[in-house]
C-alpha positions in Angstrom: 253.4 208.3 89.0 254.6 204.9 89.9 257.2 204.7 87.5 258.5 208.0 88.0 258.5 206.8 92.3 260.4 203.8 90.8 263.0 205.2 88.8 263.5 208.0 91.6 264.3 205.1 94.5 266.4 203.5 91.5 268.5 206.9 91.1 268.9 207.4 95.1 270.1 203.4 95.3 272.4 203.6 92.6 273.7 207.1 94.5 273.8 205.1 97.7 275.8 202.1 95.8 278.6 204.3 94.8 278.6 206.0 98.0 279.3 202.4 100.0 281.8 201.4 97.3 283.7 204.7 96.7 286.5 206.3 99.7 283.9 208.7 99.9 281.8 206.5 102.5 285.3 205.8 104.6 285.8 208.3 107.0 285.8 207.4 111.0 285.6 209.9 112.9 283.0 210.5 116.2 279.1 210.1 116.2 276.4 211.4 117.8 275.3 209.2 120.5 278.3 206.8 120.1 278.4 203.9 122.6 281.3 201.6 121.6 284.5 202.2 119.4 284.6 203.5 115.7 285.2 200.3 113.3 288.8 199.4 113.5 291.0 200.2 110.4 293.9 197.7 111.8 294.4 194.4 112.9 295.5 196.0 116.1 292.5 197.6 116.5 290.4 194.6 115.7 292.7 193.0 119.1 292.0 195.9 121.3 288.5 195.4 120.1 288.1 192.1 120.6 289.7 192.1 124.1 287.6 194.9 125.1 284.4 192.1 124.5 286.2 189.4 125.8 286.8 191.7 129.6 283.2 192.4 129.8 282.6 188.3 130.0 284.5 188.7 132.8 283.4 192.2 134.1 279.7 192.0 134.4 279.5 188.7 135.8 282.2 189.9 139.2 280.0 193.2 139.1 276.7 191.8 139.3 278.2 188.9 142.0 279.1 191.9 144.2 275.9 193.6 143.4 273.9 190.6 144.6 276.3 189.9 147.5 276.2 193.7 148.9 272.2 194.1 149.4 272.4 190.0 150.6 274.5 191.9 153.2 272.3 194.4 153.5 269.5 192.6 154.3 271.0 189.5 155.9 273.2 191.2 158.3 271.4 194.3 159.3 270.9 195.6 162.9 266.9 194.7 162.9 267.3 191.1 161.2 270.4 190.3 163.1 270.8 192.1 166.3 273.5 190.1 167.5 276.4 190.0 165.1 278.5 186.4 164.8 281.8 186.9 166.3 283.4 184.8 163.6 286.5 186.4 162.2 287.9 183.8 159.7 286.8 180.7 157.5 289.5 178.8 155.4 287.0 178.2 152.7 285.7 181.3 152.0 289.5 182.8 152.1 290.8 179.9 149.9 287.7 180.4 147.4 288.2 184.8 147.2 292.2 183.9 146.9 291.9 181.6 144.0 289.2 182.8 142.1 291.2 186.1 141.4 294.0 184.6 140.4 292.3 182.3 138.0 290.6 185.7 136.3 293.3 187.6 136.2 294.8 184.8 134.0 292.4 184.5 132.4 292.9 188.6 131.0 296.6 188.1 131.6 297.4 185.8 128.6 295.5 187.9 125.9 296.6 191.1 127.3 300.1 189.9 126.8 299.2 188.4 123.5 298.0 191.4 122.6 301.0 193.8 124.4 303.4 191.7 122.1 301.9 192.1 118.5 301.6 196.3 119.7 305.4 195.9 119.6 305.9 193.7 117.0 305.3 195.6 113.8 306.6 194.5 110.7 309.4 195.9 108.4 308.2 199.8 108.2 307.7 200.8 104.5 307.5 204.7 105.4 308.8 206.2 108.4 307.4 209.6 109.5 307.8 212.2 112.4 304.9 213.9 114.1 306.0 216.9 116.7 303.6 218.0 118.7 303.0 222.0 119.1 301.1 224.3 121.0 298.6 223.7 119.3 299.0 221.7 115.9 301.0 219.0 114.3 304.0 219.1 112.4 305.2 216.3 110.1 307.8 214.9 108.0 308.4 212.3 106.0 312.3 210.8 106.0 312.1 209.8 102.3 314.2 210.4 99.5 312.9 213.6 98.6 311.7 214.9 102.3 308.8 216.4 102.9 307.4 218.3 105.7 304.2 220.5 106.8 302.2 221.8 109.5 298.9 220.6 110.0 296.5 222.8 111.7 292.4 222.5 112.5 290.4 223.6 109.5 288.8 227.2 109.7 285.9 227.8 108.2 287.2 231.0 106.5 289.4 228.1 104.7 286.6 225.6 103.4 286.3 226.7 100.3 289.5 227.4 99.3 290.5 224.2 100.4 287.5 222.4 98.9 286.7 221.3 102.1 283.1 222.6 102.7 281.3 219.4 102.8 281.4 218.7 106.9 280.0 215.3 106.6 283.4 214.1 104.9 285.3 217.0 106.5 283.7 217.4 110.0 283.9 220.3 112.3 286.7 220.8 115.1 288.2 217.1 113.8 289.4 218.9 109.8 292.7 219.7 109.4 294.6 222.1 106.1 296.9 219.3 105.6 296.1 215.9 106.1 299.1 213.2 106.2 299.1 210.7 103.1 300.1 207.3 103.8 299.6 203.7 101.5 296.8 201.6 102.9 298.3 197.8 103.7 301.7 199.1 104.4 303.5 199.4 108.1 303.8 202.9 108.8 306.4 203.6 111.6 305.6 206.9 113.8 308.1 208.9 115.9 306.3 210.9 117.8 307.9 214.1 119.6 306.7 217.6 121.0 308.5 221.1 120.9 307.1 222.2 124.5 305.1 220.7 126.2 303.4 217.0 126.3 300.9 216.0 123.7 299.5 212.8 122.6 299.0 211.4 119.1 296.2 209.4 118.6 293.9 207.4 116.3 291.0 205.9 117.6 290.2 203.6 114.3 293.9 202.3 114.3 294.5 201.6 118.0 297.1 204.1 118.0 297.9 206.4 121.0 301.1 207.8 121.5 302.5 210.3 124.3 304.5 213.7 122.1 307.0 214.3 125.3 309.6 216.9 124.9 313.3 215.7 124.0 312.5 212.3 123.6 311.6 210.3 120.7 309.0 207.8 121.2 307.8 204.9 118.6 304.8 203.4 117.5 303.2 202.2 114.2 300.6 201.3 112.3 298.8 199.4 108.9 295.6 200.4 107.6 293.8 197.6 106.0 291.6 199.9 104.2 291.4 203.5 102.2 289.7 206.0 103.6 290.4 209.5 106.1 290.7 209.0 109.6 290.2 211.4 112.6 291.8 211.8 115.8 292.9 214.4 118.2 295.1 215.2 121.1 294.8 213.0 123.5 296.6 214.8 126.5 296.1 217.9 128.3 298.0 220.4 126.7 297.1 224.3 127.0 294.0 226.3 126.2 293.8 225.5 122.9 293.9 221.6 123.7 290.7 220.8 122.4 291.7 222.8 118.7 294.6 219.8 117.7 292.9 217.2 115.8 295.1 214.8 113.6 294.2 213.4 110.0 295.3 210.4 108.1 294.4 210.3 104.8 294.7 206.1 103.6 295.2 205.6 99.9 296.3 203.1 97.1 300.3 202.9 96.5 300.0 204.7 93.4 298.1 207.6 94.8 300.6 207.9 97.3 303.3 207.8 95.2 301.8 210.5 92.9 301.0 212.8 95.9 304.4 212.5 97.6 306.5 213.1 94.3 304.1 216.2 94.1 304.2 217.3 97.4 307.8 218.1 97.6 307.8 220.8 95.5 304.1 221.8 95.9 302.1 220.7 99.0 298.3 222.4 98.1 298.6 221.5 94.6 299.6 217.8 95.5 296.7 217.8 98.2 294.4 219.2 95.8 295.3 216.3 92.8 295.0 213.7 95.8 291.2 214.8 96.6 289.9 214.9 92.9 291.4 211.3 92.3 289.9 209.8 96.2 286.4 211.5 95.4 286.3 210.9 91.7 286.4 214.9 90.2 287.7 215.4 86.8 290.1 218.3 87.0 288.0 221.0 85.2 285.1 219.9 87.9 288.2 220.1 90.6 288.7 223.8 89.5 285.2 225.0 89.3 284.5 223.9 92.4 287.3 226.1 93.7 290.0 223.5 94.0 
């Protein structure tokens, strides 16, 4: 019995090993319960994340001051302790003191915020440019390459799981899923123009600090460089129509020559490139790929 217990915790460990190691484990999307924000998949959201700590050194210290001084106000200066209020109505050190300590906190935040304002418009030289437009209610994109290539992406029914072989929702989650996801070559600069066809949207990626208004008739720019493989979930991030809450976004990370085999495919044949892309990322031979309804 207690070698079959240990080869049984062996055979789960070993599972567990590959699951850590393999860009099956890499997938940020929401959690149950979650507090802070999902680990950051670009430098620039490492920034955003480390300013966010650095505030809160600032933050709860002011809060708690004006906690403390509020009920000291409370309970120094009420009606029963202190019947008959001081007619004071200035003192130069308490004005100097709540005039300059401000303005030393705010740059204190000032200087990383700009730090940080600076390398969100700073990108690098963009390896792949692609277009996201905004629609009532899904995402259309296309790549300006060579050989262009363009899709819709729309929220993953279930009526489509299987045909998609999609049907595991811990990898492919519920309401956050999409048909198509876009490809793009992990430690590259990806540059992002971002439009809508009718009314305002907003394209967004929590893991890579991204968030982007989709206005009508204008163009805007952002970008991006995932530091790591795996698929990454967002959604839209601005009031939109009924259907608002049904437009999530997917970004698929891979190696270069994963995403050079999927885009070569992809021009000519979109499911069948998407369906090569998923076998390689999650390790499925091709006649494994088929019987599982690939």
């Amino acid at each position: 019995m207690e070698k079959i217990a240990t080869s049984t915790w062996g055979a789960v460990a070993g599972v567990l090993a590959v699951l850590w190691t393999s860009g099956v484990a890499v997938a940020e999307q929401p959690r149950p319960w979650e507090m802070g924000f999902q680990p950051a998949a670009t430098g620039i959201a490492e920034q955003i994340h480390w300013f966010e700590r650095y505030t809160l050194w600032f933050i709860i210290p002011i809060t708690l001051l004006v906690l403390v001084l509020l009920i000291w106000c409370i309970l120094r200066f009420r009606a029963s302790a202190n019947p008959e209020p001081s007619k004071t109505s200035h003192n130069t050190m308490i004005e100097v003191i709540w005039t300059i300590g401000p303005v030393i906190v705010l740059l204190f935040l000032a200087v990383p915020s700009f730090q940080l304002l600076t390398a969100q418009y700073s990108p690098e030289e963009p390896k792949l440019t692609v277009k996201a437009t905004g629609y009532q209610w899904y995402w259309g994109y296309e790549y300006q390459v060579d050989n262009p290539v363009s899709f819709d992406s729309v929220i993953l029914s279930d009526a489509d799981r299987a045909a998609l072989g999609k049907e595991d929702r811990a990898i492919y989650p519920r309401l956050l899923a999409v048909d198509n996801e876009v490809v793009v070559p992990v430690g590259e600069t990806v540059r992002l123009l971002v439009t809508a066809a009718d009314v305002i949207h907003s394209w967004t990626i929590p893991a890579f600090g991204v968030k982007m208004d989709a206005i009508p008739g204008r163009i805007n720019e952002t970008w991006f460089k995932a530091d790591r493989e795996g698929l990454y979930f967002g959604q839209c991030s601005e009031l939109c129509g009924k259907d608002h809450a049904f437009m999530p976004i997917a970004v698929r990370v891979v190696s270069r020559d994963l995403y050079d085999t999927w885009l070569a495919a992809a021009a000519t044949d979109l499911p069948g490139a998407n369906k090569a892309l998923q076998a390689a990322v999650y390790g499925g031979a091709k006649d494994k790929v088929a019987s599982a309804g690939f």
